[in-house]
C-alpha positions, -999 to 999 in steps of 0.1 A, spaced: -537 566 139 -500 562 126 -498 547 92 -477 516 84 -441 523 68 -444 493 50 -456 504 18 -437 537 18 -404 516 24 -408 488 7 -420 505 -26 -389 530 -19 -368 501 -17 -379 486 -46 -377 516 -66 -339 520 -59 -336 480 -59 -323 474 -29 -313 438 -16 -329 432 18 -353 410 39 -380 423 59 -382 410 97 -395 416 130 -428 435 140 -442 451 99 -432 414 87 -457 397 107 -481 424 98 -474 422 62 -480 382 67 -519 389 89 -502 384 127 -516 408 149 -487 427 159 -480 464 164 -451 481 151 -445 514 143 -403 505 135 -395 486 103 -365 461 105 -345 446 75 -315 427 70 -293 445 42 -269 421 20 -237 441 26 -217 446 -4 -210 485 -21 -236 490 -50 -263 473 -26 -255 497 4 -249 527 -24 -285 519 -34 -297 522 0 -285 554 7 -304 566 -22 -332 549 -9 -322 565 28 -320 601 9 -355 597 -6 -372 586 30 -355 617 39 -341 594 68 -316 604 98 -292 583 116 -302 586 152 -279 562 167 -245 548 166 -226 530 142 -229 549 111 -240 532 81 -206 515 66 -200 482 56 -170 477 86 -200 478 113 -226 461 97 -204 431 88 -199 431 128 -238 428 130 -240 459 140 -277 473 132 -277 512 121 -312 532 132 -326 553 112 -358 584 113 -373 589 82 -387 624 75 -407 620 47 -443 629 47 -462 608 67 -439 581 77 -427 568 115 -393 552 125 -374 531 104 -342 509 118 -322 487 92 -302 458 108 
């Protein structure tokens, strides 16, 4: 069985205090709905020392981009959502919206 990634992400989140709000399949988990996931989805507040925090946070999930646009403010204030593999030990997909 895959574990969740939404301990491992949030708690890495909060650890480099991150501005974001969970959504989509791991917030209905989190909430008791009975819906499988293995991505985690978040709206980031785009402004610089929130999305340099993130990167940190992106660095410690030893995450990859694996799609186009890359992370920068110019796309995600299209509504652009950057996707994202995270490496670290144990963990599945992540995407950030």
């Amino acid at each position: 069985m895959t574990p969740s990634p939404i301990r491992k992400v949030l708690s890495t989140f909060r650890r480099h205090r991150v501005r974001a709000l969970l959504m989509g399949g791991q917030a209905c988990i989190l909430y008791g709905a009975a819906e499988f996931s293995r991505d985690t989805d978040f709206v980031i507040l785009c402004e610089p020392a929130n999305l340099r925090r993130l990167r940190a946070a992106l660095r410690a999930l030893e995450a990859e981009p694996v799609f186009v646009p890359p992370l920068e403010e110019v796309y995600l204030r299209r509504g652009h959502a950057c996707h994202f593999r995270c490496h670290a030990q144990g963990w599945s997909d992540c995407a950030w919206t």
